[in-house]
N, C-alpha and C positions, 0 to 999 in steps of 0.2 A: 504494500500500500504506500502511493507516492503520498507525503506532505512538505506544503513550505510552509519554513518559519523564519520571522522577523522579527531581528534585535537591533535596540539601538547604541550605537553606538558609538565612543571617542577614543581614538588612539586602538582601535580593536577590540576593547573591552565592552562590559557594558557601560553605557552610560545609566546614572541614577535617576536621571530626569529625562525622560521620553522627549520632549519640545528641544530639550540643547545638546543632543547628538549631532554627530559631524558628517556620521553615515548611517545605514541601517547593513547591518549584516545579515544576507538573505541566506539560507540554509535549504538545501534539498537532499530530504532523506524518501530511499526506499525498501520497502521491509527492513525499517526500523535501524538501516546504516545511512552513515553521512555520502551524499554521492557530489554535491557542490555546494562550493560559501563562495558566495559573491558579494562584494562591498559596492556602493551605490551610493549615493548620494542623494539626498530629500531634496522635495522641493521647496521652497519658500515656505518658512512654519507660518501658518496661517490659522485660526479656529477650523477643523475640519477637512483639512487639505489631508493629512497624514490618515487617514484610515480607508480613503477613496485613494489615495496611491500606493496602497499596499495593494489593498482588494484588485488595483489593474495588474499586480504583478502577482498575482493567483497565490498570496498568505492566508494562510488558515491556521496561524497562532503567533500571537504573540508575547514577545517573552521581556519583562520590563521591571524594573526597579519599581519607578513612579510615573504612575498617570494620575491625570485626573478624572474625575468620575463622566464628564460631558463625553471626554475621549474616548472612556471604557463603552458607554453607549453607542459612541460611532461605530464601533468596533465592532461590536456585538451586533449591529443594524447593520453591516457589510460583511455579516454570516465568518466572520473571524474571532476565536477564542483570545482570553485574554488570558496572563497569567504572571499575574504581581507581587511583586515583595522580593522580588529574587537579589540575592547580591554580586555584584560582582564578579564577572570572567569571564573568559572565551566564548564566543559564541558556542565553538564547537561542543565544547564542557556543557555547557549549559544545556544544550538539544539531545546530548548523550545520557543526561541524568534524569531529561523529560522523558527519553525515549522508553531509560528505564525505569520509572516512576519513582525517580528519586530527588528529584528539584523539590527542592524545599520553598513555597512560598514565606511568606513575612508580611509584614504592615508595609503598606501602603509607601512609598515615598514622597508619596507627592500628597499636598493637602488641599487642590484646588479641584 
């Protein structure tokens, strides 16, 4: 089963705050291995812009420190899972310990 995920990202890590990422790091797994990570570039952070250009590049989860809750709705309204609290690291890490239900969410980072 093919899925993409989307992380945000600075300097290759995660970023904490969804909105001031530098890139998004796009991940393509199937039957539950990594098959490509591709770094990208967002468009103009804008209210709204970021979940309709994920949704064009076929994500079906994302994986995030801090969103805010308007965002997490956009999200969820362009049929893309959310999955918040996470701290810090590699994209790769990160989709590997989702894969195997071992990503530990957290609180929220973001308060807006």
């Amino acid at each position: 089963m093919k899925k993409k995920f989307a992380i945000p990202t600075i300097n290759k890590k995660l970023c904490a705050h969804f909105g001031h990422c530098e890139n998004f790091a796009l991940v393509e797994t199937d039957n539950n291995q990594i098959i490509k990570v591709d770094f990208i570039q967002p468009p103009e952070h804008q209210p709204g812009t970021y979940p309709k250009f994920l949704a064009s590049k076929d994500v079906q989860v994302i994986i995030a420190g801090g969103l805010g809750v308007k965002a997490q709705d956009l999200f969820v309204q362009n049929n893309i899972e959310v999955f918040i609290g996470v701290n810090s690291d590699s994209p790769e890490k990160l989709v590997e310990q989702y894969l195997q239900d071992q990503l530990q969410s957290g609180q929220n980072l973001c308060d807006h």
